[in-house]
Structures are given as C-alpha cells and as structure tokens.
N, C-alpha and C positions, 0 to 999 in steps of 0.2 A: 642451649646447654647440652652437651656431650653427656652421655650416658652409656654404661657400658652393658654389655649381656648378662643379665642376673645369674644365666647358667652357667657362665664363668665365673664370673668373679661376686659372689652374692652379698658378702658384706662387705657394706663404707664406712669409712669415718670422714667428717667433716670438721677442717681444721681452718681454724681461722683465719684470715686474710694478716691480720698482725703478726699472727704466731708464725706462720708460714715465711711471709718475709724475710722478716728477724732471723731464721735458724733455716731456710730452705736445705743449705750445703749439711748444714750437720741433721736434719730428719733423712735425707736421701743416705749416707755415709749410715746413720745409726741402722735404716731398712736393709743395708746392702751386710753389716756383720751379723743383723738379727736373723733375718729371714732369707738370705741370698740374692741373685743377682733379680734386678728389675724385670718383672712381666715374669718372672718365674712365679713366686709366690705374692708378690704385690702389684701394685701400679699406681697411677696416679693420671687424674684428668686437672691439671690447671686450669684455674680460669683468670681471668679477668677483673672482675668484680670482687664481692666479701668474701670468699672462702676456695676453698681447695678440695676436692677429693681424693681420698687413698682406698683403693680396691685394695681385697682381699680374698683369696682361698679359702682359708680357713676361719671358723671365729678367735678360736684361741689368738690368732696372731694379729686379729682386728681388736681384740682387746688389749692385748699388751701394750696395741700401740697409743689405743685411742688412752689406757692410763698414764702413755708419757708422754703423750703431745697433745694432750687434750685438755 
C-alpha cells in the first residue's frame, strides 16, 4: 500500500470502495470546485482492494470532505 509523506500531506480520509466507485467522476469534480486543482490542496492514492485515500493540506478541508463522502 502506497503511503504518502505526513509532512505533506498530513491528514486522510478513507472512503469506501462502494462509495468511491458509485461517484468516483463526481468526488474528483466536487475536490476540483471545492478545493482547486489536484495535488494543489488534495490528492488521492487508489487502490485496489476495500477503500481509497484522499490526502489533504489542511484539516479544515479533510473535514468538509470526509462530511460529504463519508
């Protein structure tokens, strides 16, 4: 499993492998009007298996997200 540098990007959220599927195009579109362009203030390591990570900058913006896709 891919892990990112805590000093970058310090808080994750983990989204579920259903939720993700189902809505991948519209979470990516929602990050890119909330927060701007990818690897700017977020990111994301896919995986494989049960779930997905989104990196983030800030908490404020790992929270907002994790109360809408979580």
């Amino acid at each position: 499993m891919r892990v990112l540098q805590k000093e970058l990007w310090p808080y994750k959220v983990e989204v579920n492998h259903k939720v993700f599927i189902n809505s991948v195009t519209e979470i990516e579109l929602w990050l890119g009007k909330q927060f701007g362009t990818f690897k700017d203030r977020w990111t994301v390591v896919y995986q494989t298996e049960h779930t997905t990570y989104f990196y983030f900058r800030e908490s404020k913006d790992a929270i907002i997200f994790s109360l809408r896709w979580t």
